[in-house]
C-alpha positions in Angstrom: 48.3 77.5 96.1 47.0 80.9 95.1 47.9 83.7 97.9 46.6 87.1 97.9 47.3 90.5 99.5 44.9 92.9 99.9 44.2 96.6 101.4 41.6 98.3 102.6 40.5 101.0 105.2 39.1 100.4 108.5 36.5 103.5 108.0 35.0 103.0 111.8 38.6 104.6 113.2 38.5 107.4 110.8 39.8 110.7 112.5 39.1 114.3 112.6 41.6 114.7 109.8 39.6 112.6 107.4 42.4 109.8 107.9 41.7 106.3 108.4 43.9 102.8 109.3 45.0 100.7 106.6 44.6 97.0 107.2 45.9 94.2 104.9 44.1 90.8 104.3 45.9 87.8 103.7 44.3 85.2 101.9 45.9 81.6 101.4 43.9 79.6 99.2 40.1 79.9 99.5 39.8 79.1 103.4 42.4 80.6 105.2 42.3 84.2 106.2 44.2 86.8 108.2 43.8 90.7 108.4 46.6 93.1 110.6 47.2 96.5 110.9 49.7 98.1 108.1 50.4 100.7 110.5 49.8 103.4 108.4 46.7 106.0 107.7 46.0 107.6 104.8 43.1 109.9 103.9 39.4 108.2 102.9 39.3 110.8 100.2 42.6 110.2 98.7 42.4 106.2 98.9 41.0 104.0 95.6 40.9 100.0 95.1 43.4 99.5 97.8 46.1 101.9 96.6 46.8 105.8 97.6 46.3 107.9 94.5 48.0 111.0 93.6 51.6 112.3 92.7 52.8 113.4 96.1 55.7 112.4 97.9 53.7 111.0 100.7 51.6 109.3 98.5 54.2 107.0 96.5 55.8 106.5 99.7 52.7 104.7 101.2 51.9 102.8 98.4 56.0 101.7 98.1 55.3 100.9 101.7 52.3 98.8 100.8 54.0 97.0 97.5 56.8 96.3 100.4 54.6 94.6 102.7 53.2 92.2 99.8 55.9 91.5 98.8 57.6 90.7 102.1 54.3 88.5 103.0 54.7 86.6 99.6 58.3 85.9 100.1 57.6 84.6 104.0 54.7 82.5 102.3 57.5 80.9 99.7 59.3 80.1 102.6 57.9 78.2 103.8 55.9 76.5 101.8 59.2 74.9 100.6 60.1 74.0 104.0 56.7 72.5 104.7 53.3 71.9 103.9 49.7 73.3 104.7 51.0 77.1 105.5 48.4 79.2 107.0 47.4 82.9 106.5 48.4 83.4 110.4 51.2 81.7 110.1 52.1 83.8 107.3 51.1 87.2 109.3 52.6 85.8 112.4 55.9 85.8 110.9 56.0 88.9 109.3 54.6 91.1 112.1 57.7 89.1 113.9 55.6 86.8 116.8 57.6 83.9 114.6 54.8 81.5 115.8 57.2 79.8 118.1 60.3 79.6 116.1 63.7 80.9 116.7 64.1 84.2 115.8 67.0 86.5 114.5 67.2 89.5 116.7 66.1 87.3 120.0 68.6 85.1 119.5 71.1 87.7 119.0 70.1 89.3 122.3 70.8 86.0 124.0 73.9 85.6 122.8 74.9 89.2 124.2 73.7 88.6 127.6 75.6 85.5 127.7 78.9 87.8 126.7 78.2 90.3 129.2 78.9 87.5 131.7 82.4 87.0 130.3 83.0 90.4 130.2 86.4 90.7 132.6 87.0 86.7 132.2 88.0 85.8 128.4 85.6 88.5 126.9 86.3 92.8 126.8 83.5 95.5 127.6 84.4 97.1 123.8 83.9 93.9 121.9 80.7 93.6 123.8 79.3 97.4 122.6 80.5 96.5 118.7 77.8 93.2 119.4 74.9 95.6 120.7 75.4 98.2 117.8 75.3 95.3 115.6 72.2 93.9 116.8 70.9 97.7 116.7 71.8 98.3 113.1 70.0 94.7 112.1 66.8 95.6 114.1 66.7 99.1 112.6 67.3 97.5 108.9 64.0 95.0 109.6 62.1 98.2 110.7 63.1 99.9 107.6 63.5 97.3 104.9 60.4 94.9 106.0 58.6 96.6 108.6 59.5 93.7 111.2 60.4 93.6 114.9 61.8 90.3 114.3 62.6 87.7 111.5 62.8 83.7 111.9 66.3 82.2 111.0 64.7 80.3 108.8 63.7 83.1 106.7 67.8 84.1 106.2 69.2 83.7 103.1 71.8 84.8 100.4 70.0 87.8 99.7 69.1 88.9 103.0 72.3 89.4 103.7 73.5 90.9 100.2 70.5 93.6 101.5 71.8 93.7 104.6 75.1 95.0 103.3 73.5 97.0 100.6 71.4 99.1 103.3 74.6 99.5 105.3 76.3 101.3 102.6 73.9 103.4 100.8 70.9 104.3 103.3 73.4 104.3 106.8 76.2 105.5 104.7 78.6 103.4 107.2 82.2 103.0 106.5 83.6 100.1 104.5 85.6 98.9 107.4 82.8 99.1 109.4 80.2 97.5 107.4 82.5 94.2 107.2 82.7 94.6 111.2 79.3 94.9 111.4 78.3 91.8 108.7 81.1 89.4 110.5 79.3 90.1 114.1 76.0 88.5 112.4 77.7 86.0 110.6 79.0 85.2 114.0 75.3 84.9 115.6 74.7 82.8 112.3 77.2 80.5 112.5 76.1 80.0 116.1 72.6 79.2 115.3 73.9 76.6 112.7 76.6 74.5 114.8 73.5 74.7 117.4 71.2 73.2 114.7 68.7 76.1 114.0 69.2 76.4 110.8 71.0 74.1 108.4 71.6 76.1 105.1 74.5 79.5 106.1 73.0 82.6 104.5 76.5 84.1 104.4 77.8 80.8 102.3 79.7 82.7 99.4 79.3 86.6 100.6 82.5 88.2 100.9 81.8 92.1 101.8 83.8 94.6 99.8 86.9 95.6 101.9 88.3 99.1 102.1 92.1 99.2 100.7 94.6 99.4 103.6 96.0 103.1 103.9 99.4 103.3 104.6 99.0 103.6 108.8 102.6 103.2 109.5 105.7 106.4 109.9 108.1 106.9 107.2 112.1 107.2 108.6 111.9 110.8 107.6 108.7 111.4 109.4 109.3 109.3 112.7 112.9 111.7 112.6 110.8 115.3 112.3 108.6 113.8 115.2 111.1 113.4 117.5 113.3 116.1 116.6 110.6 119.2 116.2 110.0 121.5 119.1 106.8 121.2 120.7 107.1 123.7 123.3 104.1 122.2 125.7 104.4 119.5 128.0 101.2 117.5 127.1 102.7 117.1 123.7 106.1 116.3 124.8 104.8 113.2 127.2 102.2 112.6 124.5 105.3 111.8 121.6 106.9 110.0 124.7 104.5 107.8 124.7 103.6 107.5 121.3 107.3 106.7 120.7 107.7 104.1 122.7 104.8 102.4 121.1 106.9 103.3 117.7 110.0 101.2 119.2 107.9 98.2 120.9 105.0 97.3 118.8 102.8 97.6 122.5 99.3 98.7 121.7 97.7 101.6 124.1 95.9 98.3 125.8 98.7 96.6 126.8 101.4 100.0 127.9 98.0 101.0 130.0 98.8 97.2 132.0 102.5 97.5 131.9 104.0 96.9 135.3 107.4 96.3 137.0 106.5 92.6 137.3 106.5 93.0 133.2 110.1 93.4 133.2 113.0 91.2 132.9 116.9 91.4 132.5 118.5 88.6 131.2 122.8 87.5 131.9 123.8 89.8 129.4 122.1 93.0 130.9 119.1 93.4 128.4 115.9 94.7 129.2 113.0 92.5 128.4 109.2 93.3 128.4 107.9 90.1 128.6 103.8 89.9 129.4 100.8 88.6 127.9 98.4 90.8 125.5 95.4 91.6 126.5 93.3 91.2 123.5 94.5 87.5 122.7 95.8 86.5 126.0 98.9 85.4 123.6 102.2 85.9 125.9 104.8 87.7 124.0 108.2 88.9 124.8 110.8 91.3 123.2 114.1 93.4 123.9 114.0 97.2 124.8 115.9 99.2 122.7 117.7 102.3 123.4 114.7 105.2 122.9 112.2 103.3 124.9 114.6 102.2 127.9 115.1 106.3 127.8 111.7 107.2 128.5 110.9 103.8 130.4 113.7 105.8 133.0 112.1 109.4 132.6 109.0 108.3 133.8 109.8 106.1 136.4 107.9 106.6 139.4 105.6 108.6 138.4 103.0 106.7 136.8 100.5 105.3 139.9 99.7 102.0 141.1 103.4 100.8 139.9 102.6 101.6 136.5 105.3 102.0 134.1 104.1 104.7 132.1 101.7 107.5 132.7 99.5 107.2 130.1 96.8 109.3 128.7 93.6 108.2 127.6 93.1 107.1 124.1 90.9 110.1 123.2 93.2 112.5 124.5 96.4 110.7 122.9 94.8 110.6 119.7 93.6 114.4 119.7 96.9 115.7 121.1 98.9 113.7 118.2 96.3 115.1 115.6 98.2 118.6 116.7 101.9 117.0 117.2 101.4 115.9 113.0 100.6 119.3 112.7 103.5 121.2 113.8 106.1 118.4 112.3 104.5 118.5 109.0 103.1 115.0 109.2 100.0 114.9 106.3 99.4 111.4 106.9 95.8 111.2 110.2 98.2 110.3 113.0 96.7 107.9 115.9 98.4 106.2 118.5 97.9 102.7 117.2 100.2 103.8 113.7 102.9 103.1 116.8 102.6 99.6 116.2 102.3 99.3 112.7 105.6 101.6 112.5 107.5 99.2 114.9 106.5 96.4 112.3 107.2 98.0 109.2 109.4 100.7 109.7 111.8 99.2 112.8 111.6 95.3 112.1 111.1 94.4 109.0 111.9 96.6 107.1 115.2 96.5 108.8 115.2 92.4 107.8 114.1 90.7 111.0 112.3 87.6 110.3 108.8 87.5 109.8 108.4 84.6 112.7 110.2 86.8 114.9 108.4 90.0 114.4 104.8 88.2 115.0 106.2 86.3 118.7 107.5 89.7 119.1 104.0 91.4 118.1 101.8 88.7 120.2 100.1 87.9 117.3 98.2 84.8 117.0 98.7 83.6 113.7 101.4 84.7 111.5 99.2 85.8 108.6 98.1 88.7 110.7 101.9 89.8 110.7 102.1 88.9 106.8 99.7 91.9 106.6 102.7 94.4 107.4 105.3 92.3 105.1 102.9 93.2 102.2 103.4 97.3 103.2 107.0 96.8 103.9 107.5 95.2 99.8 105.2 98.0 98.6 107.7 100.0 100.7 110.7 98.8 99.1 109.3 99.2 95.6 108.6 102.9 96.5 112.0 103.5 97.7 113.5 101.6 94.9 111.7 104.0 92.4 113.2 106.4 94.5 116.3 105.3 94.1 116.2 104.8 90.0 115.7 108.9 89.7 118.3 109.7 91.9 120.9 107.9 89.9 119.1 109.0 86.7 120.1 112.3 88.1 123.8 111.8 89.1 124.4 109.6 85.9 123.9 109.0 82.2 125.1 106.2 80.0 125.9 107.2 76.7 124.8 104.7 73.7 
């Protein structure tokens, strides 16, 4: 069926400036017509058989904006005429000024699903997961604004290369982050993959997409450098308390999270004496339980008391951690972007296994809930010991030579 976009002024609105409305007709087959705004204006004198003429910067960009809207209204049309037949002119406009005509749409849905986390928010759900889902939905809304000039799309108008758009517009026009970008792409495939096990849609847009990942940087402390950090002068308490801190993270694996919850109840001493943490995290609600060894039973006792509400540990907040062990890296030389959470990774790599504790062992020990999340830090800690086995090669090089 033959379908037509057209565009024209709507001269009875024309301002003081000489500007007038542009409205679009839509024309499917020979009986079926709809006009809407294109929410634009553009002068009557500058204006010639439906395009803007000229070689101005504004000019190209209202008739890209107008090759846009075609050719969004063509592709809605395509659609779903391949979903069904008879596919009306308002239909057509209906969807891609977002009313949907009844159907389930993208961003409403999505807002739905957020209210309904907001109620489990202090149950089984946390108040940061819950701001990473509303920035998500933002950055989708802001892309249909941008990319099809929509307030909405139906689900049934997702596919592959929505979403290969999507990802594309993240990137180079928002200039996101890598690691950020998949965050944001795996929310919506999350509020996809709801809508299909609810039946909305059968076909998964996201079916083959696999964003581009950013390479892990190396987020965990060297021996040398976790030895400068606890042996430099720092010559303010803040700091001092601050590398406390940070150190026991270094020697437990505990994320800032779970030390903010730490409590008395927390610990344990078993028939032999030892010190136990054992708890439950508070991201996974996995329980996990491990030995204290020397360093943080230390500053476990320096700090006891002191911390309110039978706290363990006086902690900071995260911002103020983070800042004050920017300056700590400082003064001990430390290139590598210190934050509190390389504690953990150094406990894995650097204290366990690196050291040859078991894989299994480390992840119980980590609270992780499936192992190949601890596999993660067993692929640094072989790319460590290929480093330091390099290392090792020059320095007999140096002390030795084989003569031939």
């Amino acid at each position: 069926m033959d379908v037509r976009v057209a565009f024209y002024l709507k001269k009875s609105e024309t301002n003081a400036n000489g500007c007038c409305p542009v409205m679009a007709r839509l024309t499917v087959g020979n009986h079926s017509e709809a006009a809407f705004s294109a929410k634009m204006s553009v002068p009557v004198s500058s204006w010639v058989s439906g395009r803007a003429t000229g070689k101005s910067t504004a000019t190209r960009e209202i008739n890209r904006q107008l090759d846009e809207l075609r050719a969004s209204a063509l592709a809605i049309y395509k659609e779903q005429s391949a979903i069904r037949e008879e596919v009306t002119a308002e239909e057509v406009r209906d969807l891609l000024l977002g009313k949907a005509s009844g159907q389930t749409t993208l961003l409403s849905y999505f807002q739905t699903f957020i209210e309904h986390f907001e109620k489990r928010v202090g149950v089984n759900r946390e108040k940061g997961t819950l701001r990473s889902y509303r920035y998500a939905r933002n950055c989708v809304s802001a892309f249909l604004q941008t990319q099809y000039k929509l307030s909405d799309i139906p689900f049934t108008a997702l596919d592959r290369s929505f979403i290969d758009r999507y990802d594309l517009y993240l990137r180079t026009e928002r200039r996101i982050a890598p690691g950020t970008v998949v965050l944001l792409t795996t929310r919506l495939n999350t509020i996809v993959g709801e809508a299909v096990a609810e039946g909305i849609i059968t076909a998964d847009p996201f079916a083959g997409y696999e964003p581009k990942r950013p390479e892990r940087a190396q987020k965990y402390l060297t021996a040398d450098e976790l030895h400068r950090l606890m042996t430099t002068p720092l010559h303010h308490p803040t700091l001092y308390q601050t590398r406390d801190l940070f150190l026991f993270s270094c020697y437990t694996g505990i994320p800032y999270g779970d030390m903010c919850r730490l409590s008395e109840d927390d610990l344990e001493i078993a028939e032999d004496g030892e010190v136990w943490i054992k708890t439950t995290r508070k991201k996974t609600k996995i329980d996990y339980e491990l030995p204290l060894l020397d360093i943080p039973l230390h500053i476990l006792d320096k700090y006891r008391g002191i911390a309110p509400e039978g706290k363990l540990l006086p902690m900071y907040g995260n911002t103020t951690l983070n800042r004050a062990l920017k300056r700590i890296a400082s003064i001990c030389g430390i290139e590598k972007r210190l934050v509190f959470h390389c504690g953990r990774h150094t406990y894995a790599t650097e204290i366990t296994l690196s050291q040859g504790v078991p894989l299994e062992t480390v992840s119980k020990m980590l609270g992780h809930t499936r192992i190949d999340t601890t596999q993660i830090y067993a692929k640094v800690t072989d790319d460590k010991i290929g480093a330091d086995t390099q290392n090792l090669d020059k320095k007999l090089a140096e002390r030795f030579s084989i003569a031939l």
